[in-house]
C-alpha positions in Angstrom: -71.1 -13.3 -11.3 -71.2 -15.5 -8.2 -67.9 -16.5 -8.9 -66.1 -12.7 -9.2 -68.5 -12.0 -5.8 -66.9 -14.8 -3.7 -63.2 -13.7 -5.1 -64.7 -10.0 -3.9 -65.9 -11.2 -0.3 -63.3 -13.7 0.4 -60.8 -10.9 -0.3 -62.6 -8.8 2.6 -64.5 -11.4 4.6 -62.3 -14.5 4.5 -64.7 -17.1 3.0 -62.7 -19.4 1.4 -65.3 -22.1 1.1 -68.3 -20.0 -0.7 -65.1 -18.8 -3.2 -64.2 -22.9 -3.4 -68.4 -23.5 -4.1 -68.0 -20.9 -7.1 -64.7 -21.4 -7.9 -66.0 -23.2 -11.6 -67.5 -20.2 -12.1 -64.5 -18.9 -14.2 -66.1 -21.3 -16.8 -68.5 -19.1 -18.1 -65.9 -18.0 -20.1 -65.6 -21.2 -22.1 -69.5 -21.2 -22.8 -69.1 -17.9 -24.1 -66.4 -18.8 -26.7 -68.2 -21.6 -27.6 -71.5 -19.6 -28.4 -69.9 -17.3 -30.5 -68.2 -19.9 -32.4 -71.9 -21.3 -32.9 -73.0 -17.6 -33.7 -70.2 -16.5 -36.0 -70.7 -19.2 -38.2 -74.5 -20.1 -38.2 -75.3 -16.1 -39.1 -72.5 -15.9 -41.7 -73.1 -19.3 -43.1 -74.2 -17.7 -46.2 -71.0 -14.7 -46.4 -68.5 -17.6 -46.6 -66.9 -17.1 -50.0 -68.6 -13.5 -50.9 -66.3 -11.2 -50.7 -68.6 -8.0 -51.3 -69.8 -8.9 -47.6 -66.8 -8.5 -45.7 -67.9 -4.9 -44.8 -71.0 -5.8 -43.7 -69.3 -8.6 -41.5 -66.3 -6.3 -40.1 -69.3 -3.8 -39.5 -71.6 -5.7 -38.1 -68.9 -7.3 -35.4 -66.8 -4.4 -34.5 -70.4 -2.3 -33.8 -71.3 -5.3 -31.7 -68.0 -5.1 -29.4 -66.7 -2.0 -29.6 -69.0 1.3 -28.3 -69.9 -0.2 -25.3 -66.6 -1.6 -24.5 -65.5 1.8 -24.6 -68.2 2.8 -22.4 -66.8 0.5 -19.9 -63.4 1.3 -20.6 -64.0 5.1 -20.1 -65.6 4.7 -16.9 -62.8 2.2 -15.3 -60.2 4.8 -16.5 -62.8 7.5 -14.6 -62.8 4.8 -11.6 -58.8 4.3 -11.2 -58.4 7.7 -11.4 -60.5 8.1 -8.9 -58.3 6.0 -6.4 -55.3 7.6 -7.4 -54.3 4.7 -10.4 -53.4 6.7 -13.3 -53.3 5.1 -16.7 -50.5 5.6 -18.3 -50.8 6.9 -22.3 -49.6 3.4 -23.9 -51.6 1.9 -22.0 -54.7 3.7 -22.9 -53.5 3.6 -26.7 -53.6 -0.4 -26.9 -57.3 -0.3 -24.4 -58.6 1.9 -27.0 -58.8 -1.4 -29.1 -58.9 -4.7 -27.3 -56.0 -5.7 -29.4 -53.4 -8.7 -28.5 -50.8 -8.0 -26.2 -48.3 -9.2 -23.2 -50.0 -7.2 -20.9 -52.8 -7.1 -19.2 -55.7 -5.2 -20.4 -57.1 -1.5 -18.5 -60.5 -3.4 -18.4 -59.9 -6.7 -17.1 -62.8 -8.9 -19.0 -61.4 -7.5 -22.3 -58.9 -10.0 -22.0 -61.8 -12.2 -23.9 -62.3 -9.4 -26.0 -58.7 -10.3 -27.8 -59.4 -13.7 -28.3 -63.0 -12.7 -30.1 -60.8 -10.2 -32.7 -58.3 -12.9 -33.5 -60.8 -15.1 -34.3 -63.1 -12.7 -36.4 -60.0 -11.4 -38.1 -59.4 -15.7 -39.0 -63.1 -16.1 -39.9 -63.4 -12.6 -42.1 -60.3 -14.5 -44.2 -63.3 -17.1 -45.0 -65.7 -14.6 -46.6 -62.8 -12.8 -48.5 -61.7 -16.3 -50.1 -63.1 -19.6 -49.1 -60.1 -21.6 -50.2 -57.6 -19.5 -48.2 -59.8 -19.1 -45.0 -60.4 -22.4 -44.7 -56.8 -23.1 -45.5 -56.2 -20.0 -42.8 -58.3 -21.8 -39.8 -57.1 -25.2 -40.6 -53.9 -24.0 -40.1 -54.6 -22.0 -36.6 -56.4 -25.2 -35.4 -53.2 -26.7 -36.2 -51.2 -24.7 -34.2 -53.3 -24.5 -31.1 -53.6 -28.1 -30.6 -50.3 -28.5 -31.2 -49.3 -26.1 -28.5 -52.2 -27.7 -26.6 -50.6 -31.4 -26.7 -46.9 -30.3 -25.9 -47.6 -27.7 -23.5 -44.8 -25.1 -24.4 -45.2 -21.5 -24.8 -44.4 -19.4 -27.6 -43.8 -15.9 -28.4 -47.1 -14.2 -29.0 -49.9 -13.2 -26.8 -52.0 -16.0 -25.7 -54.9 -15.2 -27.7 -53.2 -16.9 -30.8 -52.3 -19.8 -29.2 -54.2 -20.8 -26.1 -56.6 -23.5 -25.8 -59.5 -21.2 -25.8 -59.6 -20.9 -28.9 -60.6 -24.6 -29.4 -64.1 -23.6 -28.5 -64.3 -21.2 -31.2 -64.1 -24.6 -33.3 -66.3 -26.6 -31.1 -68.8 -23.8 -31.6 -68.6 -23.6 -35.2 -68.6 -28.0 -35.0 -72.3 -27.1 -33.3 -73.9 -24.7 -36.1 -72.1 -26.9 -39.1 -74.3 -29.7 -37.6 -77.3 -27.5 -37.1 -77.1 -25.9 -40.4 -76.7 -29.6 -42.2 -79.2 -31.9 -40.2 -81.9 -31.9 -37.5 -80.8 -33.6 -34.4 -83.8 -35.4 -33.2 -83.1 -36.5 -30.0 -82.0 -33.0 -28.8 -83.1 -33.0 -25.5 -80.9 -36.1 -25.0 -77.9 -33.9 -26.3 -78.9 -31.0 -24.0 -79.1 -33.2 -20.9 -75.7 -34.6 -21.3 -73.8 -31.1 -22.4 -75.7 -29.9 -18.7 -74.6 -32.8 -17.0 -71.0 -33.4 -17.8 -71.0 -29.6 -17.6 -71.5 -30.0 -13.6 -69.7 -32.6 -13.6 -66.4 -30.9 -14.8 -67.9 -28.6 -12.2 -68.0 -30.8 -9.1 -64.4 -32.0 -10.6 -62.9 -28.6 -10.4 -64.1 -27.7 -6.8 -63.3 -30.5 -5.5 -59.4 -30.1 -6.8 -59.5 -33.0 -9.3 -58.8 -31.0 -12.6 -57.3 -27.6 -12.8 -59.6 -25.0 -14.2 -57.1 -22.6 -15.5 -55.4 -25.9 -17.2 -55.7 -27.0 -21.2 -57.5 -30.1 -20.2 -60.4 -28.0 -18.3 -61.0 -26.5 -21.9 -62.1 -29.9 -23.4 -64.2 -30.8 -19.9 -65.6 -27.9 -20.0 -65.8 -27.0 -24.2 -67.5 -30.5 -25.2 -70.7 -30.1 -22.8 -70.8 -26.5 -23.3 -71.1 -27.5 -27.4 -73.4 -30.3 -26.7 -75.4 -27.5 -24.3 -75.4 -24.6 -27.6 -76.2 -27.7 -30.4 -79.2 -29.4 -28.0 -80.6 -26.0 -27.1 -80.6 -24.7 -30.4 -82.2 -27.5 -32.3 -84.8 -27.0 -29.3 -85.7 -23.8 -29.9 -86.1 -24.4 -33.9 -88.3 -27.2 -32.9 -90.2 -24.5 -30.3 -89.9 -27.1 -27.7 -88.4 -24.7 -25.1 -89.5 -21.4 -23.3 -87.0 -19.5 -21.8 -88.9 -17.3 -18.8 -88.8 -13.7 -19.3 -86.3 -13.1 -16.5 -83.6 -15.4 -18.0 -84.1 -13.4 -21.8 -84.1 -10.3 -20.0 -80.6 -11.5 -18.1 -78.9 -13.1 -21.6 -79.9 -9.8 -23.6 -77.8 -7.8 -21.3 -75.4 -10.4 -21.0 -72.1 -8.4 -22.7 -73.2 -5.1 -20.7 -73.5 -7.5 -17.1 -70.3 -9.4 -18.0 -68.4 -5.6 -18.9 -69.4 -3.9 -16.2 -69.9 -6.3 -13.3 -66.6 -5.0 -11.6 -67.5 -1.6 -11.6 -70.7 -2.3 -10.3 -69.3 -4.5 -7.5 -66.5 -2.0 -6.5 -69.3 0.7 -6.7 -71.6 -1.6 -4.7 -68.7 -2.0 -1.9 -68.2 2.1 -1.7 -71.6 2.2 -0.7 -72.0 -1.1 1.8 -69.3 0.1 3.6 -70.0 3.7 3.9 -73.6 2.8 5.0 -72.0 0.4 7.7 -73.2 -3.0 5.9 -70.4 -4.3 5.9 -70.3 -4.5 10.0 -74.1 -5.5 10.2 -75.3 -7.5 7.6 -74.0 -11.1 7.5 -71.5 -12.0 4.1 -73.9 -14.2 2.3 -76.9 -12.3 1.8 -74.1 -9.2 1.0 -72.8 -11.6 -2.0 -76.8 -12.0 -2.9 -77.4 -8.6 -2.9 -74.0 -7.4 -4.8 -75.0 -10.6 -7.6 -78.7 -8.5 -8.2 -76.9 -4.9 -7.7 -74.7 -5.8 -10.2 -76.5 -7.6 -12.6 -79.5 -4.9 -12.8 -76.8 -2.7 -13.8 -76.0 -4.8 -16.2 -79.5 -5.3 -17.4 -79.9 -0.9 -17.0 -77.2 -0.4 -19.4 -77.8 -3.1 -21.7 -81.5 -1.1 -22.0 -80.3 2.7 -21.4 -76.9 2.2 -23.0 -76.0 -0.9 -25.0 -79.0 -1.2 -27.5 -79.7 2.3 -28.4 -75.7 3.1 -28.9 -75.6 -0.1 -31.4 -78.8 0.8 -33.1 -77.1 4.2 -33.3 -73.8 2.9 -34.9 -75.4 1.1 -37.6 -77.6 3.0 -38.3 -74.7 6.1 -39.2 -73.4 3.0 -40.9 -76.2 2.8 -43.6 -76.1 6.2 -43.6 -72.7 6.9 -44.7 -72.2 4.2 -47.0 -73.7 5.8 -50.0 -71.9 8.3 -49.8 -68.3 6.3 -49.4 -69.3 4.7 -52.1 -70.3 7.5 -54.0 
């Protein structure tokens, strides 16, 4: 968040230092892949090989991802039209699933979106066969670190190929080890995926790695496993609280990261039509945008997110039966 709010007042303000302190920021991203690597495979451990579950899996993900997403998609189509940005119809057609494409998505943060769908669609080939899924992701891992070491490109979208998609693995690396031992000096492991985690950090803003680069995916991948593997065996151990604010904040976190942009260009409407933007000096506006914008996030996670996804599945258990029927 800090780091979209700097891009946001450095755009208007001129502050390229506070977008240089948050410039890592962008790195959220690789934490995220690497949690749902972790999540993917640590709640479908036990799908792996059962065919008769792939329904339940497809269901389960695509309700997760997809009727809030359009939420957010609806309402940045609502937005550009707004200023005079029309969509055109192809364009909606592929936003209408966060599919894999050359072009930029309508919502901007689905770009992460496409990677997630390649690798469930790579996973789900586990749970229909275990032989050929494993076969399957062996053989993507393949081609991404090969692409990875000889730093070409190749003709498909970049969700296929890209190093991103190592973090799905280092993820899924995480809750193989969780699921087959206890880690008993987790704390230890926690400690040093924070550390080198702000170290890569420190590296990045002060221009000795490029974050956008293939190497910043292991810098910033590893400690972001280490991070997910030491603070999960923590909190099966019940060593840990996480304070209420910081639950609150994760359990909106796909409805904060969705709809930040809105909320910030929303947030800027109003500062400048209420003069802020002449009054009120730039750092406490990129404060008050980062808790504008994330209790949105939090407010439609609650009003929205939840109560639509409890909604979908629960038409979901209603109508199989009768599909099956």
């Amino acid at each position: 968040m800090l780091y979209h709010v700097a891009r946001h007042f450095d755009a208007n303000y001129g502050m390229p230092l506070w977008r240089a302190a948050f410039q890592f920021g962008h790195a959220g991203v690789d934490l995220f892949f690497v949690i749902s690597g972790f999540v993917i495979l640590f709640v479908h451990w036990e799908d792996i090989g059962r065919p008769e579950r792939i329904r339940r899996y497809a269901g389960r993900r695509l309700t997760r991802i997809l009727p809030i997403y359009w939420v957010a998609l609806a309402m940045t189509i609502a937005w550009r039209a707004a200023s005079a940005h029309v969509v055109s119809r192809s364009d909606l057609a592929w936003a209408i699933l966060p599919l894999p494409i050359f072009a930029d998505p309508v919502l901007g943060v689905a770009w992460t979106l496409q990677y997630e769908l390649v690798f469930y669609v790579v996973f789900g080939l586990m749970i229909l066969n275990r032989s050929a899924g494993v076969a399957m992701l062996a053989a993507w891992l393949a081609l991404v670190l090969f692409e990875a070491v000889r730093g070409g490109e190749i003709a498909l979208p970049d969700a296929y190929w890209q190093a991103y998609n190592l973090e799905f693995f280092a993820g899924m690396a995480a809750a193989y080890c969780l699921r087959t031992f206890r880690l008993e000096r987790h704390k230890v492991v926690l400690a040093a995926g924070v550390i080198l985690f702000l170290l890569a950090a420190v590296a990045e803003d002060f221009g000795r790695i490029d974050g956008y680069g293939r190497l910043a995916r292991v810098a910033y991948g590893v400690p972001a496993a280490l991070i997910v593997f030491g603070g999960a065996e923590a909190s099966r151990r019940g060593s840990g609280r996480v304070p209420a604010v910081l639950a609150a904040i994760g359990a909106a976190s796909y409805s904060i990261y969705l709809f930040q942009f809105i909320a910030i260009g929303m947030s800027w409407q109003v500062w400048r039509a209420a003069g802020l933007d002449k009054t009120v000096p730039p750092p406490i506006g990129m404060a008050v945008f980062c808790v504008a914008a994330i209790g949105a996030g939090v407010a439609i996670s609650r009003l929205v997110e939840y109560p639509l996804l409890t909604l979908c599945r629960g038409l979901g258990t209603v109508l199989r039966p009768v599909q099956q029927r």
